[in-house]
SELUM-594712 format. One record per residue (C-alpha): residue number from 1; x, y, z. Coordinates in Angstrom, 1 decimal, m for minus. Example, Ala and Ser with C-alpha at 12.3 -4.5 7.8 and 13.67 -1.06 7.14 Angstrom:
BEGIN
ATOM num     c1     c2     c3
ATOM   1   12.3   m4.5    7.8
ATOM   2   13.7   m1.1    7.1
This chain:
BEGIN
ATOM num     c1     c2     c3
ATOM   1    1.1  m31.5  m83.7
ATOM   2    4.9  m31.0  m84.3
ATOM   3    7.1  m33.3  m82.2
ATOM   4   10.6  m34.4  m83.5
ATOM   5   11.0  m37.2  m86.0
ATOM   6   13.8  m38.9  m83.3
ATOM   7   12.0  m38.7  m80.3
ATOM   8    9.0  m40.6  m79.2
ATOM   9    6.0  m39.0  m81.5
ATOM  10    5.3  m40.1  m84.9
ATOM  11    4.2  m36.8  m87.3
ATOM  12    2.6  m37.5  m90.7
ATOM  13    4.6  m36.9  m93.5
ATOM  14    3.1  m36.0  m96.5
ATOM  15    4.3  m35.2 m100.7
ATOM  16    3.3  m32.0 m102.2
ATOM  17    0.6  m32.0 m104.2
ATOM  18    2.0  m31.7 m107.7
ATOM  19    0.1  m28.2 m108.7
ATOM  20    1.9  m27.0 m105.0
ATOM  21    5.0  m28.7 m106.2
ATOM  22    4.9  m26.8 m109.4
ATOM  23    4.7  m23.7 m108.0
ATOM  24    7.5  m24.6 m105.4
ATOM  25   10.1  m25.7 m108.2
ATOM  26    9.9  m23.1 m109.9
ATOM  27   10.8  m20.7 m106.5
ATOM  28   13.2  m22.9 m106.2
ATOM  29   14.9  m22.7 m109.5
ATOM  30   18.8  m23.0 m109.5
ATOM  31   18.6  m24.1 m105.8
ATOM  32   19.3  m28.0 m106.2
ATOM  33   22.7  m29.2 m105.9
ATOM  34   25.2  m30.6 m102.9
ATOM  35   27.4  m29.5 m100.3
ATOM  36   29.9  m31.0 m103.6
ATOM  37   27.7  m29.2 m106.1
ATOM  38   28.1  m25.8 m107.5
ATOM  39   24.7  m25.5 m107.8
ATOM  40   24.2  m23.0 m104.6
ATOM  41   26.9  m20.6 m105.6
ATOM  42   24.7  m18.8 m107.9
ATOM  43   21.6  m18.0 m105.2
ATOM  44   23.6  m18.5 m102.0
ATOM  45   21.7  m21.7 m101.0
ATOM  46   22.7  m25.5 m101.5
ATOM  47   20.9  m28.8 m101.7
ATOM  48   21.5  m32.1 m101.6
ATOM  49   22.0  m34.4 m104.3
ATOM  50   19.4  m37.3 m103.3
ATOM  51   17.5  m38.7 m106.1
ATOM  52   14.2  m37.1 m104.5
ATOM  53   13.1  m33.7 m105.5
ATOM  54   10.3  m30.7 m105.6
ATOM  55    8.2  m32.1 m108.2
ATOM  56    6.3  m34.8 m106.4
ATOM  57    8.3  m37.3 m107.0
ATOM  58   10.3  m37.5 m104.2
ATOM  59   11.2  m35.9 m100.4
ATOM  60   12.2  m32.4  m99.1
ATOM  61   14.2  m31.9  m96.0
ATOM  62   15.9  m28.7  m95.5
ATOM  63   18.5  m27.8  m92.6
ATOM  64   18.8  m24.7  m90.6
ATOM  65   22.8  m25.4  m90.1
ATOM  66   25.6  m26.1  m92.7
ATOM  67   27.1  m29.0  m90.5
ATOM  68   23.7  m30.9  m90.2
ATOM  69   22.9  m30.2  m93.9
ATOM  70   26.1  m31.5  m94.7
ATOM  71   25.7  m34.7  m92.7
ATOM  72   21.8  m35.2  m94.1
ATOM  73   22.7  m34.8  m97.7
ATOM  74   25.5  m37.3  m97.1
ATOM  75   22.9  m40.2  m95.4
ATOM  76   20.4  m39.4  m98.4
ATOM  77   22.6  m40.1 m101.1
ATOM  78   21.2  m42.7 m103.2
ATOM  79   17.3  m42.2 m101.6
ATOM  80   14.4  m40.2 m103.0
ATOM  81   15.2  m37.5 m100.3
ATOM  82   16.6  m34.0 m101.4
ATOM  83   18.2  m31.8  m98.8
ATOM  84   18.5  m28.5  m98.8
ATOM  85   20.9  m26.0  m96.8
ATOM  86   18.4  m22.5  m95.5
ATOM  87   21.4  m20.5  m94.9
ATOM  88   22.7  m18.6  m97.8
ATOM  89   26.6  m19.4  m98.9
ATOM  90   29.4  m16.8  m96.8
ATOM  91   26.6  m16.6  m94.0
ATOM  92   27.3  m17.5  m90.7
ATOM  93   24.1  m20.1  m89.1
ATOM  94   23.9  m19.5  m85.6
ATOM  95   23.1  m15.5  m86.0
ATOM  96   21.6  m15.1  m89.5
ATOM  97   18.2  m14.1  m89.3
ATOM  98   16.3  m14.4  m92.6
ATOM  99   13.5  m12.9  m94.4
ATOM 100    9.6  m14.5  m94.3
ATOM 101   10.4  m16.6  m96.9
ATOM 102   12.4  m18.9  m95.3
ATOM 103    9.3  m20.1  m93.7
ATOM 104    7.3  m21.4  m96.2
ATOM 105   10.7  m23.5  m97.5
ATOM 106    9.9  m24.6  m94.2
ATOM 107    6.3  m25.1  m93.6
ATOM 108    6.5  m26.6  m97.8
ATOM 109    9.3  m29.3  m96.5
ATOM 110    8.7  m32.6  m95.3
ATOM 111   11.4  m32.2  m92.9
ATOM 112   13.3  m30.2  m91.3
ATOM 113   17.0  m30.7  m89.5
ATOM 114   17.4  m28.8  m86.7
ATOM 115   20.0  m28.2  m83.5
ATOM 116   17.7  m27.7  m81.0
ATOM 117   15.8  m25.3  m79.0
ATOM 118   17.1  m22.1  m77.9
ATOM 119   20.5  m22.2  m80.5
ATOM 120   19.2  m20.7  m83.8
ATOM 121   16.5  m18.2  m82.4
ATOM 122   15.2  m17.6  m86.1
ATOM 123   14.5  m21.6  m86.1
ATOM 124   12.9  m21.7  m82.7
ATOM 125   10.3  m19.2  m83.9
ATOM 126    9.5  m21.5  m87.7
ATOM 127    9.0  m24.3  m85.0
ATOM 128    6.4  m22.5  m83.4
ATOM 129    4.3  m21.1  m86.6
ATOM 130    4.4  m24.4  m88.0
ATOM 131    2.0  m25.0  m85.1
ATOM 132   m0.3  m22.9  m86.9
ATOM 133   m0.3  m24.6  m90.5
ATOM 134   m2.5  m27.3  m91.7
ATOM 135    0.6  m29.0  m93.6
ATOM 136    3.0  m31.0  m91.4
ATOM 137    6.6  m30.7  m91.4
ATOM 138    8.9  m33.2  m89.2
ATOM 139   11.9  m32.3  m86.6
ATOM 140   14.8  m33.8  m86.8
ATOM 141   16.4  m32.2  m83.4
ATOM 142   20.2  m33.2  m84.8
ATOM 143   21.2  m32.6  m80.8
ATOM 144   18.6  m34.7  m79.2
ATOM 145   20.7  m36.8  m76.9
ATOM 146   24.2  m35.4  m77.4
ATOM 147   26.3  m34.9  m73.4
ATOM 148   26.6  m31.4  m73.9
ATOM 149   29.4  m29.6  m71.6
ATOM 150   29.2  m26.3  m69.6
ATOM 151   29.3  m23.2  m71.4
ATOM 152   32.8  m21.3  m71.4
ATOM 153   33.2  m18.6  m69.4
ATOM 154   34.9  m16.7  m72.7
ATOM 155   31.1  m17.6  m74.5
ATOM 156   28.0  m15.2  m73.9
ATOM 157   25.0  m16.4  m72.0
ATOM 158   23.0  m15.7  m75.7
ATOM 159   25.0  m18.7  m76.6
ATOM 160   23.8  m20.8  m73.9
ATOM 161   21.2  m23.6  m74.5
ATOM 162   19.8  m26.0  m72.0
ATOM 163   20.6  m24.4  m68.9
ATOM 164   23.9  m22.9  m69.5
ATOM 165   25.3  m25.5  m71.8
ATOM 166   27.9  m24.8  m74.8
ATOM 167   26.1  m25.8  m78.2
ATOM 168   29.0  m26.5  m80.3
ATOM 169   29.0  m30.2  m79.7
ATOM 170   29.4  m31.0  m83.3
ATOM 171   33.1  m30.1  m83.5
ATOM 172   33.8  m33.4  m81.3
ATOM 173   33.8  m36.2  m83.9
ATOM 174   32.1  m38.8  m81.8
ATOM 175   29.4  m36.5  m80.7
ATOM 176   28.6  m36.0  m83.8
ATOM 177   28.0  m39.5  m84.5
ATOM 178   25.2  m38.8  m82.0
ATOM 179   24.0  m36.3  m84.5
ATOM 180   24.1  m38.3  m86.9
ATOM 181   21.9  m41.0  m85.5
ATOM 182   19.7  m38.8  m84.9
ATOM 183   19.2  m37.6  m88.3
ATOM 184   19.7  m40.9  m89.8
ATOM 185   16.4  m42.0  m87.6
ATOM 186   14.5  m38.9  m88.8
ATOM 187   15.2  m39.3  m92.7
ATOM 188   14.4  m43.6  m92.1
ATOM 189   11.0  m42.0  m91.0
ATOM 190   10.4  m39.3  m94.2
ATOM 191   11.4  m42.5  m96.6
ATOM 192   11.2  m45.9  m95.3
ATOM 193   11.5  m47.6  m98.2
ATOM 194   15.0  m46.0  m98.5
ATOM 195   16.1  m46.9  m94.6
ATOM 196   18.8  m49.8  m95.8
ATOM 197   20.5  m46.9  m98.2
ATOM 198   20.2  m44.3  m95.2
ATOM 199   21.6  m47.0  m92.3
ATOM 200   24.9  m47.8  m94.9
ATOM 201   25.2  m44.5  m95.4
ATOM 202   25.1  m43.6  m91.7
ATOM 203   27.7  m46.1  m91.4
ATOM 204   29.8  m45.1  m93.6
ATOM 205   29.6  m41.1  m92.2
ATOM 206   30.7  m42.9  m88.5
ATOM 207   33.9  m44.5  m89.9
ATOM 208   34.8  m40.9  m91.3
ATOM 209   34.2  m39.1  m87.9
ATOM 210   36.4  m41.8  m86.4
ATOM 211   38.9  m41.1  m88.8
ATOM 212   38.5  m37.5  m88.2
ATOM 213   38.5  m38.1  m84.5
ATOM 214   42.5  m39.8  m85.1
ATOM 215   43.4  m37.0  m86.7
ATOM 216   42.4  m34.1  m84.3
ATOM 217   44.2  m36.8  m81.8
ATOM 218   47.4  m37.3  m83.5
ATOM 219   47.5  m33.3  m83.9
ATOM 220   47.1  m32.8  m79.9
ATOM 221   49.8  m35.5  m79.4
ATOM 222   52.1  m34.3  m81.5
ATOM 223   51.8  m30.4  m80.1
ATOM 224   54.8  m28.6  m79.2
ATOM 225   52.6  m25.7  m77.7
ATOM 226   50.3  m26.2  m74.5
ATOM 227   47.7  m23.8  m75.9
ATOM 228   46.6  m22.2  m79.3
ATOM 229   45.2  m18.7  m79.0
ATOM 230   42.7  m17.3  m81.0
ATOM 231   42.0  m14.1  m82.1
ATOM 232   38.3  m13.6  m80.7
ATOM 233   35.1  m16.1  m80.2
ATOM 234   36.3  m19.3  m78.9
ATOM 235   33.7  m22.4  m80.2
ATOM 236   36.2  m25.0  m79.7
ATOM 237   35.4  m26.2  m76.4
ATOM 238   34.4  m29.5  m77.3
ATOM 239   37.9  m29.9  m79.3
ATOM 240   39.6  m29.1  m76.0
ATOM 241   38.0  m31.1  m74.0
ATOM 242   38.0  m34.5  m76.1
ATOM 243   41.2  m34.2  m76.4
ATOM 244   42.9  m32.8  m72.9
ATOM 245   44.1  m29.6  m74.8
ATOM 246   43.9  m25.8  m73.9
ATOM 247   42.5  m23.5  m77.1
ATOM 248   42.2  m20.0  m75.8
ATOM 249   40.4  m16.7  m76.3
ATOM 250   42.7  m13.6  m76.7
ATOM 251   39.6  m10.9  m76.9
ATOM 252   36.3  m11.9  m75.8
ATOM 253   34.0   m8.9  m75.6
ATOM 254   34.5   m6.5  m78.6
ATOM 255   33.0   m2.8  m78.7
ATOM 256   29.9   m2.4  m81.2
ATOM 257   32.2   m1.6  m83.7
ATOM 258   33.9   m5.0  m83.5
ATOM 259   37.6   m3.3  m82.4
ATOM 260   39.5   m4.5  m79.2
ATOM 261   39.1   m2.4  m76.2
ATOM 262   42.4   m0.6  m75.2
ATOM 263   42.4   m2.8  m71.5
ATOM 264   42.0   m6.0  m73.4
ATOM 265   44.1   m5.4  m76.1
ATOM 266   47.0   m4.9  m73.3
ATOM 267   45.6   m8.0  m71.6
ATOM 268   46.1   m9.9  m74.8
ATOM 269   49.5   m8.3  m75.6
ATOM 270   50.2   m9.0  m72.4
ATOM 271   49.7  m12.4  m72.8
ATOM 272   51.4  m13.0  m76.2
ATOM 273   54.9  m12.3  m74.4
ATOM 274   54.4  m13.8  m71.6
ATOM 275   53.6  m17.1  m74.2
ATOM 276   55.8  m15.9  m76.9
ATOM 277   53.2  m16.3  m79.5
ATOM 278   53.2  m15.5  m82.9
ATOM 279   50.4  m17.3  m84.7
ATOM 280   46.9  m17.3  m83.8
ATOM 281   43.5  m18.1  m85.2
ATOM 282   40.8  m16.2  m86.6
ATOM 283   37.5  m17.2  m87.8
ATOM 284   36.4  m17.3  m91.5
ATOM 285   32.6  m15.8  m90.8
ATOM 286   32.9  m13.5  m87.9
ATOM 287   34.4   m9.7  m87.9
ATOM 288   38.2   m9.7  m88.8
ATOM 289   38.9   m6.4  m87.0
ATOM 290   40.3   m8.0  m83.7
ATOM 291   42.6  m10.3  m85.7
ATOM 292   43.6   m7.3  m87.9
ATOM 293   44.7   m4.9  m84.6
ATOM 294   46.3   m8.0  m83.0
ATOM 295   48.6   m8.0  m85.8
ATOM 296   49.5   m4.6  m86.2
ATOM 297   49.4   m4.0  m82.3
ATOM 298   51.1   m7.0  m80.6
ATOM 299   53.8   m9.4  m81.2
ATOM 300   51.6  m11.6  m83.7
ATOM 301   53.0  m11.8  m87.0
ATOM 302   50.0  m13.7  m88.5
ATOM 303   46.6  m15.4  m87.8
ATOM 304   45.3  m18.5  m89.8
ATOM 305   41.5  m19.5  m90.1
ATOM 306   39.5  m21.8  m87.8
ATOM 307   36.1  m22.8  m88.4
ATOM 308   33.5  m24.2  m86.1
ATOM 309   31.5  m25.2  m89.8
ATOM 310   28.7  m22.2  m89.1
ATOM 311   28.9  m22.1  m92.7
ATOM 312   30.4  m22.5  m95.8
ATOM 313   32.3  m20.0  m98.3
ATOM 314   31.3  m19.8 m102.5
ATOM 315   34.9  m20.8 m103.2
ATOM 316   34.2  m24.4 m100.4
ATOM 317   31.1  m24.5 m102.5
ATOM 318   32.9  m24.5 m105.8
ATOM 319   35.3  m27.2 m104.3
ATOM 320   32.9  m29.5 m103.2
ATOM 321   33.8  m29.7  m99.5
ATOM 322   31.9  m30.5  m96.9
ATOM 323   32.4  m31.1  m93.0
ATOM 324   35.8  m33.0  m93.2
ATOM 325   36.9  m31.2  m96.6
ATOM 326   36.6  m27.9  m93.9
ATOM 327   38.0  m30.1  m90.8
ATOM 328   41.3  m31.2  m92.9
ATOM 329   42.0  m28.1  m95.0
ATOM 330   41.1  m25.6  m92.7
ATOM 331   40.8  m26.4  m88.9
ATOM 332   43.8  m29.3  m88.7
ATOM 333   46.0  m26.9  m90.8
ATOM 334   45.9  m24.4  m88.6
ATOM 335   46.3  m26.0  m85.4
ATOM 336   49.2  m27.7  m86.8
ATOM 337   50.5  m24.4  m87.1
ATOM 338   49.5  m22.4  m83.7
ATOM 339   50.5  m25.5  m81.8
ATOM 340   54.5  m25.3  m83.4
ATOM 341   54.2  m28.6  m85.0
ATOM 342   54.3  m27.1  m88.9
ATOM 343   56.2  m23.9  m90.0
ATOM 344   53.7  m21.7  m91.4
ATOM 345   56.1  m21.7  m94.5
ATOM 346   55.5  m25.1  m95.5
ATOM 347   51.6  m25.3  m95.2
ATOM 348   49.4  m24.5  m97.8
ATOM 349   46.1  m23.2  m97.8
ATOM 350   43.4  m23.1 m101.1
ATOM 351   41.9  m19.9  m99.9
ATOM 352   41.6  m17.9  m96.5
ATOM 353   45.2  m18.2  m95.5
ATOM 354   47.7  m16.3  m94.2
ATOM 355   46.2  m12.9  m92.8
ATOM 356   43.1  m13.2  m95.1
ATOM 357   40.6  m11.2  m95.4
ATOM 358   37.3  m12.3  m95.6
């Protein structure tokens, strides 16, 4: 039986035999290293830095989403635990679907982080075959517990999970301190002997969201704009409503070839002068087109990159940044900007700046 590692069943854990964990390693090759590493850059995948690894000696976890990897690799620092990230570097988590052997990383883990039922289709289904395996992997449900809102009326009903309910809850910093509970119980159950490390570790992950959390504050207060506009998919709902702000949606529904209908793209030119806008936000891992016609086709003179942390780019990788590396050098700049409280001429970006392209 598979029930989650947080909730009120207990699973067996267990260590790979050492001829399995032979085998495994050397799959794995060149696929240990951190969120801070530059160890994923050359395969597309990226591990955590624990002091655990593949060869018997120690645990496996792997997460199905970069945020929750992120967090998990940061709580096992210093344990016997290594973490490691399923979706390939420039991917985006929510719609990748990956090829079969993705489930024996799976069903060959000791854990695995997860955001719940019905988010990450491709996960749902692993859930279910591991039903079918003689091995036993834990779930770590990284949303078990979190006060989710209503879904958006600019987000698709695909998106929905638990009865029409936006996922995105990790972009407000105290709910993910939820999440972060949650995965800090589930690793304390994979290595108990390691629960102190873990517990100071979670601890020390809370004071950052908190800090985090007085920053997206500060940048809300300090807004000379009532809303920032973005260029399409809007995953910032939990960001708008922590903090009493208005982040908008200028294209919702795109044509299969990912262009702006000719209605909408009136609708959203209509609303740039009626708002006067002239910066918006466009997201690092979805299509670029919409962004690219809004600039050549409205009164937009640039669009900056946002982030809900689906992912993470080989250049992030190479940098070492994790969740608040992305929060303060991508998402914060940016808002700064659409909101009028920075001139885009005096803020600086390492990579995917001004009108990038992806």
């Amino acid at each position: 039986m598979h029930t989650d590692a947080n909730g009120s069943s207990t699973v067996s854990r267990r260590r790979f035999a050492s001829i399995g964990a032979g085998a495994l390693a050397g799959g794995l090759a060149g696929c240990t290293g951190n969120a801070a590493d530059t160890g994923s850059v050359g395969d597309g995948y990226g591990t955590g830095d624990g002091d655990g690894d593949s060869t018997g000696d120690g645990y496996t976890v792997v997460a199905s989403f970069f945020t929750f990897y992120d967090f998990a690799d940061s709580l096992a620092e210093g344990t016997d635990i290594a973490v490691e990230n399923l979706v390939p570097t420039g991917l985006h988590g929510h719609g990748w679907e990956p090829d079969p052997s993705i489930q024996r990383r799976i069903t060959d883990a000791d854990a695995l982080v997860h955001v719940g039922p019905d988010f990450q289709p491709w996960v749902d289904r692993a859930i279910d075959a591991l039903a079918a395996e003689t091995t036993e992997t834990e779930l770590i449900n990284a949303r078990e517990g979190v006060d989710l809102i209503d879904l958006a009326d600019s987000l698709t009903e695909e998106e929905a999970v638990e009865d029409a309910k936006d996922p995105h809850f990790w972009l407000d910093p105290r709910r993910a301190k939820v999440a972060v509970a949650n995965l800090a119980d589930g690793l304390a159950g994979v290595s108990p002997d390691h629960e102190a490390t873990i517990r100071e570790n979670a601890a020390a992950l809370d004071e950052e969201l908190d800090a985090l959390d007085e920053e997206w504050n500060a940048v809300f207060d300090a807004a000379e704009r009532d809303v920032a506009f973005l260029a399409a998919h809007n995953a910032f709902g939990y960001v708008s409503e922590r903090y009493g702000a208005t982040i908008e949606p200028l294209v919702v529904n795109l044509a299969a070839s990912n262009d702006v209908r000719p209605a909408d793209m009136q609708r959203a030119q209509d609303t740039i002068a009626a708002n006067g806008i002239r910066h918006i936000g466009a997201a690092v891992f979805e299509p670029i087109r919409p962004a690219r016609q809004l600039l050549e086709q409205t009164d937009v003179t640039a669009y900056f990159p946002v982030t809900p942390y689906a992912g993470t780019a080989e250049s992030w990788v190479e940098r070492g940044w994790g969740y608040f590396d992305i929060a303060r050098e991508v998402n914060l700049p940016t808002f700064r900007i659409l909101l009028g409280i920075d001139d885009p001429e005096d803020v600086t970006f390492a990579d995917y700046g001004r009108n990038f392209q992806p």
